[in-house]
N, C-alpha and C positions, 0 to 999 in steps of 0.2 A: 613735832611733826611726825604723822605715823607713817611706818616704811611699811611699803606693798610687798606683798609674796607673792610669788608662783611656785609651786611645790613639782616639778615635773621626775616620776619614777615611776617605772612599770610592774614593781610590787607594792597593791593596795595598802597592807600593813604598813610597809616603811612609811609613804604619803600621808597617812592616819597618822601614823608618829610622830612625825617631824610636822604637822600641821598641830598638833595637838600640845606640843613642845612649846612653835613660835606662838603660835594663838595664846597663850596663857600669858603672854610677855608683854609687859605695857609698852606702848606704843608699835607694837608692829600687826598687822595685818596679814592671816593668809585668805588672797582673793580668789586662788582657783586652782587645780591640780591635775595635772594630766599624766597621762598613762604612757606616751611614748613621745618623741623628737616632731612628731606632724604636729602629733596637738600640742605641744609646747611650745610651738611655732605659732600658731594659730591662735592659743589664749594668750598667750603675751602682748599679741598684736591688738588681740579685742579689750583685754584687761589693762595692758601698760601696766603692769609691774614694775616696780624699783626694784627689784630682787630677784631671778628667778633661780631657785635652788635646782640644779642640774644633774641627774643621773647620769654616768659619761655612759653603761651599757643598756640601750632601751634598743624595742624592737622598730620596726621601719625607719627611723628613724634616729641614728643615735647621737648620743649628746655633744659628741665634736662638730656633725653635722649642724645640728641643730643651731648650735651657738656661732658657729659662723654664718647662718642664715640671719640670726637676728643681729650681727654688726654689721649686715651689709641691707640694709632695710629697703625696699621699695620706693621706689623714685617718692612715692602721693605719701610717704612719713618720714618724719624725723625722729623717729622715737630707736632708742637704742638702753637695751636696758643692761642694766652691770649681771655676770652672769658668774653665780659660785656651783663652782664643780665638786660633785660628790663621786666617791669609788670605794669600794670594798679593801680594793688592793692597796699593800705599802708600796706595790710597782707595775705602774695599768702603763702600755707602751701609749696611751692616748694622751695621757697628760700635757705633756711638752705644747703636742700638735693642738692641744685645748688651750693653753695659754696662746699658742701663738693666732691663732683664730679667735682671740681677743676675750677671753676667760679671763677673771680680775682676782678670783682665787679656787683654792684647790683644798679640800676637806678630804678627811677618812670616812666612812660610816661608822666606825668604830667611835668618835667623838662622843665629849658626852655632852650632854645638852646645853650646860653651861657655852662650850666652847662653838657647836650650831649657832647658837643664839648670836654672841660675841662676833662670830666669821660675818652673818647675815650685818648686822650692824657696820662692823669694821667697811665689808664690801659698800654698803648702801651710802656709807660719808664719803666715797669715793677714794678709799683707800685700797691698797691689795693685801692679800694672805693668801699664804700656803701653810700648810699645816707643818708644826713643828720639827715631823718626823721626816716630810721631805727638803725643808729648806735648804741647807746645805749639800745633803748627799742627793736627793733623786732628781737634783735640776742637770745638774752632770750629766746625769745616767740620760736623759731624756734630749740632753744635746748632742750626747754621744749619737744615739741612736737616730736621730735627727739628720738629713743632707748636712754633707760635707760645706763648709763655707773657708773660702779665703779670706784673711785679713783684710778688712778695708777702714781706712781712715777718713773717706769722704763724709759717712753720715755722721761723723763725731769732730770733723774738724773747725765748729765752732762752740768747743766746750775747752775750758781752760785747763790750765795742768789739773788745781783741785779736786774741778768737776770729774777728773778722768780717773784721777783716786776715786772719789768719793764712788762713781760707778763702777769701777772695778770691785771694792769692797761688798756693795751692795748685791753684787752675781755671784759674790761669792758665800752669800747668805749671811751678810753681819746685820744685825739690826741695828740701829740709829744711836744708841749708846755704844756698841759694842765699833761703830767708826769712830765714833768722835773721841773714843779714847784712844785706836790706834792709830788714829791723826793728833790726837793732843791737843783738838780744836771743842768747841762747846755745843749741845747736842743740839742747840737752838741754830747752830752753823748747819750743823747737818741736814739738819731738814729744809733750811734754806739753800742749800747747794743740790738737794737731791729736787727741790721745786722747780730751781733753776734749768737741771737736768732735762727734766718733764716736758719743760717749756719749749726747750730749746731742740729739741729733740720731736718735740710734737706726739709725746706720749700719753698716755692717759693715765699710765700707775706704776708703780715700782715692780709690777711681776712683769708686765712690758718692757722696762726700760733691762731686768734681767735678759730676758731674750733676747733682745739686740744686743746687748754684751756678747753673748754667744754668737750669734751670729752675724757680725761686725770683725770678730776675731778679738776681740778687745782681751777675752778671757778664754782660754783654753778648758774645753774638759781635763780634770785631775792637775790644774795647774794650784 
């Protein structure tokens, strides 16, 4: 199956790049490229892309904006497409507010093409990533700096003790081996209890079910 792209950045060159990157890659597809947040709004809609690669700083329109336009679609579509965030910075204060306005992952520019390539796919199976460098330290940072939220147990009170581990672990940046060993459980467990998570919860991906850790109170910044 080939996965569709939308390439949206407001520097020509980079777009050129990262289309000239994915393009050369069996099975993926770049369908169209836009220059700022309007038109990435606007080609996604007309294209339907599976993917669209997201600049978080464009003009008129920028890439938080943008991406929470496309998770809240127009009454006359259902079309909602997975959207991977790109930024220059190891620390954009947009991040957080990109995940939580339903961004399914977070890339550096710095990346190298193998790892574009990899993010694009990863997001497109319907899975989440954030980049290596912010997984653990810059989701903090991005909660911190995030509204204040009170502990609440209502959105988690049909998730069992495990489930509760298992997503505490998961906000606090372990990856799916790195729980199932510091549970002593099998990693086939883990991904079954983080599905269950998902489910039960009514989330779409594991950078989602992060943020409502945080803000649920489940997980403290610096804890």
């Amino acid at each position: 199956m080939t996965i569709s792209v939308l390439i949206a950045d407001d520097q020509a060159m980079v777009r050129a790049g990262f289309a000239a990157v994915l393009a050369a890659q069996p099975g993926i597809e770049v369908v169209g490229q836009a220059a700022d947040g309007i038109e990435a709004v606007e080609l996604a809609h007309a294209l339907r892309p599976d993917v669209v690669v997201m600049d978080v700083r464009m003009p008129r329109r920028n890439g938080l904006e943008a991406t929470r336009a496309l998770q809240t679609p127009p009454r006359s579509s259902d079309y909602v497409p997975r959207v991977l965030m790109l930024t220059t910075f190891d620390v954009d204060d947009y991040v957080y507010e990109a995940l939580r306005a339903g961004a399914s992952g977070f890339l550096l520019k710095d990346a190298t093409p193998e790892e574009l390539v990899n993010a694009v796919r990863v997001v497109a199976g319907g899975e989440a990533l954030l980049a290596p460098s912010v997984t653990r330290r810059l989701i903090e940072d991005f909660a911190r700096s995030g509204p204040p939220h009170r502990p609440s147990s209502t959105r988690l009170a049909g998730l069992t003790e495990r489930e509760l581990e298992v997503l505490t672990l998961v906000a606090r940046g372990l990856s799916n081996s790195e729980i199932a060993a510091a549970l002593f459980i099998a990693e086939q467990t883990v991904k079954t209890h983080v599905s269950k998570v998902l489910q039960k919860l009514g989330l779409r991906d594991r950078v989602h079910a992060v943020v409502l850790a945080y803000d649920t109170g489940l997980v403290q910044p610096g804890s």
